[in-house]
C-alpha positions in Angstrom: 69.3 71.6 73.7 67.1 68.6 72.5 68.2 69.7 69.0 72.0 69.9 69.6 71.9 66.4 71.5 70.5 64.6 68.6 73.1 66.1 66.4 75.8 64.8 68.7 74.3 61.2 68.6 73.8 61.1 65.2 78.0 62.3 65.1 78.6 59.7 67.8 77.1 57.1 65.6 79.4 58.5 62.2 82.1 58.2 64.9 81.7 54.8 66.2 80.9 53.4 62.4 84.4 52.6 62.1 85.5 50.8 65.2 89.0 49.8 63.7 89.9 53.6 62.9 88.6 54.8 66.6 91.4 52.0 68.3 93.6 52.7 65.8 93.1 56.0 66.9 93.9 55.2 70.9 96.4 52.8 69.9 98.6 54.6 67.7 99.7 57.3 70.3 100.8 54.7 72.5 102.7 53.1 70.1 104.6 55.8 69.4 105.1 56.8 73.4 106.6 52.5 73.7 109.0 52.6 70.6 109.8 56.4 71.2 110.6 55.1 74.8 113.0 52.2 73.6 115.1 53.9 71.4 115.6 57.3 73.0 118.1 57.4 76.0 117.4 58.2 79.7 118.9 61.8 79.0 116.5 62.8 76.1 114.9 65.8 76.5 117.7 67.6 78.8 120.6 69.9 78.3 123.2 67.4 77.5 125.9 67.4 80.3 129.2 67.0 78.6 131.5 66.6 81.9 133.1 63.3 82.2 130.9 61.2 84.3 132.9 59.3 87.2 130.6 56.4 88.8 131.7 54.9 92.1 131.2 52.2 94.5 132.4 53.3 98.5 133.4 50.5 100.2 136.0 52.5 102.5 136.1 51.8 106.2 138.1 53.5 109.2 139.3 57.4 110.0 142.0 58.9 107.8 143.1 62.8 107.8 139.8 63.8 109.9 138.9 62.0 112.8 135.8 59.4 111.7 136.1 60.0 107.9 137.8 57.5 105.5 139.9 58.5 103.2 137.7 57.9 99.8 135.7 60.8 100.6 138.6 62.7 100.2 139.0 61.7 96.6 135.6 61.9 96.5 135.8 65.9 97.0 139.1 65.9 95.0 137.7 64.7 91.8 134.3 66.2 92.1 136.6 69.7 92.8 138.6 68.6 89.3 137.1 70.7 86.4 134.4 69.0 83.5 134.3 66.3 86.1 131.0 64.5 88.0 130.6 62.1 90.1 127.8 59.8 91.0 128.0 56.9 93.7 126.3 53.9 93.5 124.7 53.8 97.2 121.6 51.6 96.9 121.3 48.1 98.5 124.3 46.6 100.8 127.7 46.1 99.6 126.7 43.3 96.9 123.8 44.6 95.4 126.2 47.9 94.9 129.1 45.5 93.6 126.1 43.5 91.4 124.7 46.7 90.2 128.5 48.4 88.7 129.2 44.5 87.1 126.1 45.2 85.2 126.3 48.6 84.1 130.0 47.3 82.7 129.2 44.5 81.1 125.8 46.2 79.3 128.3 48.6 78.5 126.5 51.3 80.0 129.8 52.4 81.9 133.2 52.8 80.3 135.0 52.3 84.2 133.7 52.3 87.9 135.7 53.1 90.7 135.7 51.1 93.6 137.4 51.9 97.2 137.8 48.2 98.7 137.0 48.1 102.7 141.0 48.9 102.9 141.5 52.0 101.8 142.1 53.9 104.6 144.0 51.7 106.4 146.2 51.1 103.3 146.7 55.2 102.8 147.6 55.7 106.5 150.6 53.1 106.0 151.9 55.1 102.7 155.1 56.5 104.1 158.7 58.0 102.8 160.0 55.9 105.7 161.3 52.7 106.0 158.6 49.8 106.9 156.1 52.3 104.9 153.9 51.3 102.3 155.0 52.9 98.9 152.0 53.1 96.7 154.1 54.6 93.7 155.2 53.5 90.1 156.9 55.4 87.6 152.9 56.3 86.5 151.3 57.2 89.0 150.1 54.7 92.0 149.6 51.1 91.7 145.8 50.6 92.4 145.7 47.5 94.0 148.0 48.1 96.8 145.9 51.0 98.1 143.1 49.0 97.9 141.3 50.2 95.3 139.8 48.7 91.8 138.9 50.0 88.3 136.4 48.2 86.7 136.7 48.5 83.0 134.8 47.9 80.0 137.0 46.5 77.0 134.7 47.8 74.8 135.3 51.3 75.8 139.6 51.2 75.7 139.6 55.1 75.2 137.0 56.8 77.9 138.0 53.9 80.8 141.5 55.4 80.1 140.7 58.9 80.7 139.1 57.6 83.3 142.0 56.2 85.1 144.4 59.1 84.3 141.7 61.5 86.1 141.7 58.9 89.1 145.5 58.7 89.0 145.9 62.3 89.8 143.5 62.9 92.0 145.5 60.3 94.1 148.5 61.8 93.8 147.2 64.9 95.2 145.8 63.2 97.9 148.5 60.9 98.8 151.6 62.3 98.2 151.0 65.5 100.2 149.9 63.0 103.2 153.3 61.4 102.8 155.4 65.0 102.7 153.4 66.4 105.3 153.9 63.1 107.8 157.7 62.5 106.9 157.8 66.2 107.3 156.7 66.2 111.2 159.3 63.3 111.8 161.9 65.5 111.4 161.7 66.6 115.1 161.0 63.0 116.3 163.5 61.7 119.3 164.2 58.8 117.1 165.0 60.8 113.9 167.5 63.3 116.2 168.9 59.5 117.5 169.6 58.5 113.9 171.0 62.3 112.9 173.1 62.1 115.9 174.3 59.0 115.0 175.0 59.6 111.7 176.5 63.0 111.5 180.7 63.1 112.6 181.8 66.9 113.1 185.1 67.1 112.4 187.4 68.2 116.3 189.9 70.8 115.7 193.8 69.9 116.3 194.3 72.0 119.7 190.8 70.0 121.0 191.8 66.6 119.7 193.3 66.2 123.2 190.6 66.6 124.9 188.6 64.0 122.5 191.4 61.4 123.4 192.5 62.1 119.9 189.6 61.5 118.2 189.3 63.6 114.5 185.6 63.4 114.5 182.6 62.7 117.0 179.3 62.5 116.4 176.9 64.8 116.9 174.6 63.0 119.3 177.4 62.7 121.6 178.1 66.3 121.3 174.9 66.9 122.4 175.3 64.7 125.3 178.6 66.0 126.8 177.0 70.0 126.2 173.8 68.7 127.9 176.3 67.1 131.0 175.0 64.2 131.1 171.3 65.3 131.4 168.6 63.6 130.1 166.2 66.0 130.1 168.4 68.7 129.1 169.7 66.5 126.3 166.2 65.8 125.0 165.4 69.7 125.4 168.6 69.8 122.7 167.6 67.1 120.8 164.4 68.9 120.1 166.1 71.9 119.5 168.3 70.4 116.8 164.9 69.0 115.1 163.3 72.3 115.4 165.9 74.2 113.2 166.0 71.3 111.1 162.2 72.0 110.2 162.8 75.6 110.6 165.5 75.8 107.9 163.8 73.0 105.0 160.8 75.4 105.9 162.7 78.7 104.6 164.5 76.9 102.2 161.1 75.9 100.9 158.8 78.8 101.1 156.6 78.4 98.5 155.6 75.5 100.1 153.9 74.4 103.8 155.7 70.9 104.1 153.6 70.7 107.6 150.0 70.3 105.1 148.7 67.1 104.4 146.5 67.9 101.8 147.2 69.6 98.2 145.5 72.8 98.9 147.6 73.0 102.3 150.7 71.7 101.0 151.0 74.3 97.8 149.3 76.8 99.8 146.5 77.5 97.9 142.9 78.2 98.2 140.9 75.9 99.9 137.7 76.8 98.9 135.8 74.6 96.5 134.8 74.9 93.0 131.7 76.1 92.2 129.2 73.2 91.8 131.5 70.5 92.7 129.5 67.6 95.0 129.3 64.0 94.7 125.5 62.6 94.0 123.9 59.5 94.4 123.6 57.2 91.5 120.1 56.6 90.3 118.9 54.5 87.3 117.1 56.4 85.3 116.9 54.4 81.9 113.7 52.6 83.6 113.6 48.3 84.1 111.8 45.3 82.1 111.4 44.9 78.5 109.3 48.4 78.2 112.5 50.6 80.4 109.7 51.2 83.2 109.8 54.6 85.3 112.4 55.7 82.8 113.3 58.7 83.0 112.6 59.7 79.4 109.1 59.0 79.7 108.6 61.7 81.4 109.4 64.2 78.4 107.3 61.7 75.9 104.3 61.3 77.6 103.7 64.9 77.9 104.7 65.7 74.0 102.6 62.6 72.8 99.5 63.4 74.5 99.9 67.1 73.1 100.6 66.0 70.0 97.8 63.4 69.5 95.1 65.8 71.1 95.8 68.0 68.0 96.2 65.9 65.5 92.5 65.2 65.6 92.5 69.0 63.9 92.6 68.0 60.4 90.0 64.8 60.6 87.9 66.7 62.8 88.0 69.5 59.9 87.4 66.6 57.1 84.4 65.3 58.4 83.1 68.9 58.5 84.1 70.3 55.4 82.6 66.3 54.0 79.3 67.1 55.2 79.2 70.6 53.4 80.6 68.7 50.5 77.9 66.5 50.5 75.0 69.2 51.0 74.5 67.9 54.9 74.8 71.7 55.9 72.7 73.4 53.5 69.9 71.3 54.9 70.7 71.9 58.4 69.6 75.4 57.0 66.4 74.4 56.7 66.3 73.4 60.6 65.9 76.2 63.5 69.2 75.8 64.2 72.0 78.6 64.5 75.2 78.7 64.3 76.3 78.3 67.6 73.7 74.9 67.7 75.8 73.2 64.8 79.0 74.2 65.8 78.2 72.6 69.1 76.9 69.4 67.4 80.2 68.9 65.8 82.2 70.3 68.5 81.0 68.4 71.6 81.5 64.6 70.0 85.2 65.4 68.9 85.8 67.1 71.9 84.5 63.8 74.0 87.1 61.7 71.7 89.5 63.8 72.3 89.0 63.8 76.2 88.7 60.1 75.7 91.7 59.4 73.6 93.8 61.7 76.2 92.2 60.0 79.6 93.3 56.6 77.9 97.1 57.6 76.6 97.9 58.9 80.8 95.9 56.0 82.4 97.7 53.4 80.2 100.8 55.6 81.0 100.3 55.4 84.7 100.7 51.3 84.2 103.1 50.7 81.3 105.4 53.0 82.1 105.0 54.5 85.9 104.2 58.2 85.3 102.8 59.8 88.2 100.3 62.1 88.3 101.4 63.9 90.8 103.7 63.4 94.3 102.9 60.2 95.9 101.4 62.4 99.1 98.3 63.5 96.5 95.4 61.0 96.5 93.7 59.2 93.6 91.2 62.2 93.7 93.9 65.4 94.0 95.9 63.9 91.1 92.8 63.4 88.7 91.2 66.5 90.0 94.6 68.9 88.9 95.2 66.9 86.0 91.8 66.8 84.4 91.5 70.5 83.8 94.2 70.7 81.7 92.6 67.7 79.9 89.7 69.3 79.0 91.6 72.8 78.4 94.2 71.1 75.7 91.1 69.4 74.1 89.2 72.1 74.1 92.0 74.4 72.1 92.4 71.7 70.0 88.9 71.6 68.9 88.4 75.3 68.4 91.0 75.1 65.9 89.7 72.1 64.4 86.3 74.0 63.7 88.0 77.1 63.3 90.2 75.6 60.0 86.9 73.7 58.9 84.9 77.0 58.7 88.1 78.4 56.1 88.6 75.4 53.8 86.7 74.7 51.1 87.5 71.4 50.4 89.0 68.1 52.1 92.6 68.2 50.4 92.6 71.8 51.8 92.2 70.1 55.0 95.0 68.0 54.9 97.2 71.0 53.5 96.1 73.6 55.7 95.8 71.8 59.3 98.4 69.1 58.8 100.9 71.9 58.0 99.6 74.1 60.9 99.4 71.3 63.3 103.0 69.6 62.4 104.7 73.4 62.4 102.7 74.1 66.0 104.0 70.4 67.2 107.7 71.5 66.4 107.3 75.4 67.7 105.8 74.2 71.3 107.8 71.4 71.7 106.4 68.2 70.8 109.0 67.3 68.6 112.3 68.9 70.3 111.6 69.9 74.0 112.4 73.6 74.9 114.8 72.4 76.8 117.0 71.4 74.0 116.3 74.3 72.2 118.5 77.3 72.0 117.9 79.7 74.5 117.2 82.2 71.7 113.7 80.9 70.6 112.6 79.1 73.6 109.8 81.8 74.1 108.4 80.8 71.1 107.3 77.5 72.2 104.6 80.0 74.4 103.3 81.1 71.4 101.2 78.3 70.6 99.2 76.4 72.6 100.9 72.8 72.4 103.5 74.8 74.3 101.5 76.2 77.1 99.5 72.5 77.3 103.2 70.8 77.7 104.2 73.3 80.7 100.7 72.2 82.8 101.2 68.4 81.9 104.9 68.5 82.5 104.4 70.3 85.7 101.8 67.4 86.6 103.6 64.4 85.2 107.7 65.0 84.3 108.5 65.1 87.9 109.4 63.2 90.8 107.2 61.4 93.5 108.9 64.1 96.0 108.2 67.2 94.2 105.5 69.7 94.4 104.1 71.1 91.4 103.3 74.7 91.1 99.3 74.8 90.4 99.6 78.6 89.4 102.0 77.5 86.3 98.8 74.6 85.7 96.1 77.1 86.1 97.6 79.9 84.1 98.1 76.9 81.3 94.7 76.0 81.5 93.1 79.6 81.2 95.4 80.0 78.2 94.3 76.7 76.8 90.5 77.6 77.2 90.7 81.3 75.7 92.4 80.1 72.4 89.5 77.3 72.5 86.6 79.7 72.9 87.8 82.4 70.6 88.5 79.7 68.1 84.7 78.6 68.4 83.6 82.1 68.0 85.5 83.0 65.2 84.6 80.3 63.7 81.1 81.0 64.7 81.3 84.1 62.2 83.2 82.5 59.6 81.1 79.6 59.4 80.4 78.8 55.1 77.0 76.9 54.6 78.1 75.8 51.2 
């Protein structure tokens, strides 16, 4: 071992000759993490969700159609219900910061309209009547916003989306609030003071041989009718009264069918089903483009830290293969010859000092991670010591693939510009294939098991598992460890192969 340790210092000191490429080195994956992470957006790496996004601000007070619940979350299920629709509410902080928080995602244009339901809503909603002294919320397009209380925030720069926006909003009030006013102006119809106003209202013409007995009246009304059958009565002329409302609900409610003019709600009122679509629900807003200057905690980082860290760990194949096919090149090997070293001894000269900078290179891109950008390392129950203790394995397993096929490609080429071709090629085509370039997720479903076929792809799933998640969720160690024994097979049989293929000259 004396003899392999003083072949790694001696590639330590070849190594650290050139202190400007070794931060360059660090540096540059980092780099390309920070501009990577300003120009992509918060969605990058996911299935792109091409329902119209509705964002919402409840403000809503008092008890509507169900006793305790305002009336907004009954838009709320309405629209979520509507088809290629989504809704997110803005529910973090008090009623200003929510306010604060839609003005800004307007006016950065991040938004094309937000809906808010003003502290009025439900009261405003259970004044909207057919009757007289009823609030009518209607216009010849639909219902006039700001007398039920509610506001659409708009971004001018986005005429055509905040638009659609408003149309979808428009109807789902409509089917909210007109089947409210039917159903209520509906159950009138047998109120004491409705009969009053029909008996008032409605003259039955007397026949001739009775117009005696009316004093020769032509026509009565037909609340006094009810009065002289009920003689004189009150209860009994309510009981009629109530009758005469009865049939009047009775016979709209034959005439009308199709219809249950006692429901107050859409699904009631056209009798149809009232079960909910599939995947409808209303979620909580989060920002997830990240804050500051550098988008911190977005939520894109979580896909390009993982594919940088990948990708950087293997580029070191083709200059860890220069340096080795240099060094044949300059006769360095065919003197080792001369030495009582084997094969294994050399290989693990060049091996273990490549491998250290590689295990260097990675612990630096994730720690300066951790502060630049907030990745976690884990849920926020793990200590210091269970994050570093999961996540280091799969360090050393990812570096230790990568330099296996480092050595393996230097023991094949003959020259330096074979190298370049050879493992620049392989390690740019392996970088696309496991996902370092497009993640899988994006990838059609068709040749997403190919990203497994390569070990960038099974070093992504145990870094991704560990670090493109939330604080809250609990990472399945079997997916890490199964990564990790991939990772450290393709490593050793890598060195063994190229073991045997090794070319003195």
């Amino acid at each position: 071992m004396g003899i392999v340790w003083t072949l790694v210092k001696k590639e330590l000191r070849l190594l650290l000759r050139d202190p400007v490429a070794l931060i360059l080195l660090f540096v540059l994956p980092l780099l390309f993490v920070l501009v990577f992470g300003l120009f992509v957006g918060d969605s990058f790496g996911q299935k792109p969700d091409n329902r119209l996004l509705i964002l919402l601000v409840d403000l809503d007070r008092g008890s509507g159609l169900n006793e305790g619940e305002p009336w907004s979350k009954v838009v709320q299920r309405d629209l979520a219900e509507t088809a290629n629709i989504r809704i997110h509410t803005i529910s973090n902080g008090d009623e200003e910061a929510r306010l604060r928080e839609a003005d800004r995602l307007i006016r950065e244009h991040k938004q094309a309209a937000i809906l808010v339901f003003q502290r009025e809503f439900t009261e405003r909603i259970n004044r909207c009547s057919f009757l007289a002294g009823g609030l009518n919320p209607f216009h010849r397009d639909g219902v006039y916003l700001e007398k039920v209380d509610v506001e659409l925030l708009r971004d001018e720069k986005q005429p055509a989306t905040s638009a659609v926006i408003e149309q979808v909003v428009q109807v789902s009030l409509l089917r909210v609030i007109l089947p409210w006013m039917i159903g209520r102006a509906f159950e009138r119809l047998s109120d004491p003071e409705f009969i009053q106003l029909l008996g008032d209202k409605v003259n039955l013409p007397v026949p001739e041989k009775f117009q005696l007995l009316m004093f020769g009246k032509k026509s009565i009304p037909l609340g006094e009718l009810l009065k002289m059958a009920s003689g004189g009565k009150r209860e009994t002329a309510d009981m009629y009264k109530a009758k005469v409302g009865d049939g009047v609900q009775a016979a709209l409610a034959e005439q009308f069918s199709k219809y249950n003019l006692r429901g107050k709600t859409w699904a009631s009122l056209t009798k149809s089903s009232e079960d909910s679509r599939d995947g409808a629900e209303v979620s909580v807003y989060e920002n997830r483009e990240g804050t500051g200057l550098l988008r911190r905690g977005g939520e894109h980082y979580k896909h390009l830290v993982p594919m940088f860290v990948v990708m950087f760990v293997f580029f070191l194949v083709p200059i860890v293969g220069w340096v080795f096919v240099a060094e044949r090149r300059q006769g360095t090997l065919r003197r080792l010859r001369t030495t009582p070293l084997t094969r294994g001894h050399i290989l693990m000269g060049k091996m273990v000092p490549c491998f250290a900078l590689s295990v260097g290179q990675t612990v630096f891109l994730l720690t300066a991670s951790r502060g630049l950008f907030d990745i976690h390392w884990g849920p926020a129950h793990w200590s210091l010591v269970e994050q570093i203790a999961c996540l280091l394995p799969v360090v050393l397993a990812t570096s230790l693939a990568a330099m296996g096929l480092a050595l393996l490609i230097a023991s094949v080429a003959r020259g330096e510009l074979q190298v370049a071709i050879l493992g620049g090629f392989l390690v740019l085509v392996l970088a696309v294939v496991g996902g370092c370039v497009l993640p899988r997720e994006m990838m059609p479903e068709s040749t997403q098991f190919f990203t497994r076929l390569t070990p960038q792809g099974w070093a992504l799933d145990a870094y991704r598992e560990l670090l493109g998640s939330s604080e809250s969720y609990e990472p399945n160690l079997a997916i890490v460890l199964h990564a990790c024994g991939v990772l450290s097979l393709v490593g050793i049989a890598s060195l063994a192969l190229s073991a045997w293929l090794l070319r003195w000259e």
